[in-house]
C-alpha positions as CSV (number, residue, x, y, z in Angstrom):
1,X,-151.6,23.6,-59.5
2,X,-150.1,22.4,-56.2
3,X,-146.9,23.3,-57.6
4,X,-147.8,26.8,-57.5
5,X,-149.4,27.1,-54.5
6,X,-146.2,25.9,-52.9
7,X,-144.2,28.5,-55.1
8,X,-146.7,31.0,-53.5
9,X,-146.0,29.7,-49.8
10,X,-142.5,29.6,-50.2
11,X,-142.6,33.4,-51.8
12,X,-144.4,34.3,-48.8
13,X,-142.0,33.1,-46.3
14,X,-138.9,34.3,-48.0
15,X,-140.8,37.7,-48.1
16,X,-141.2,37.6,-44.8
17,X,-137.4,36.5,-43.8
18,X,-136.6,39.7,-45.8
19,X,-138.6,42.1,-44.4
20,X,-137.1,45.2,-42.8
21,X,-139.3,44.8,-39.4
22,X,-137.9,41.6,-38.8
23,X,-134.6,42.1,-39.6
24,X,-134.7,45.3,-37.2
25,X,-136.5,42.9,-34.7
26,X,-133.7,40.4,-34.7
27,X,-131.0,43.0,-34.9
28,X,-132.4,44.6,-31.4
29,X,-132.6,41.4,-29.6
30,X,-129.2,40.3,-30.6
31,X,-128.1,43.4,-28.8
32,X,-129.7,43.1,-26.6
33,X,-128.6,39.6,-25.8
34,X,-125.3,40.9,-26.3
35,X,-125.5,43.6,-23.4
36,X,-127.1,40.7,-20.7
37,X,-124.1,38.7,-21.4
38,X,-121.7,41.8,-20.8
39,X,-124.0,43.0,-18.3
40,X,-123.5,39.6,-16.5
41,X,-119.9,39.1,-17.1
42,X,-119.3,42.5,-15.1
43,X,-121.3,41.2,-12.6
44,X,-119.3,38.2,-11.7
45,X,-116.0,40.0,-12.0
């Protein structure tokens, strides 16, 4: 029985590692992060 509530847990994560919103979430900061660093490295040139 704990055996599948663990299986359940671990679904549930892995579900949410897959979902589109985070995905889109991460994506957009890692631009984000991206244009700072450019942003930055303009800045000091």
């Amino acid at each position: 029985m704990g055996n599948s509530l663990h299986n359940k847990i671990y679904l549930g994560r892995r579900s949410v590692l897959a979902s589109r919103r985070l995905r889109l979430v991460l994506g957009m900061s890692v631009l984000a992060s991206i244009g700072l660093v450019w942003l930055l490295v303009r800045a000091v040139n």
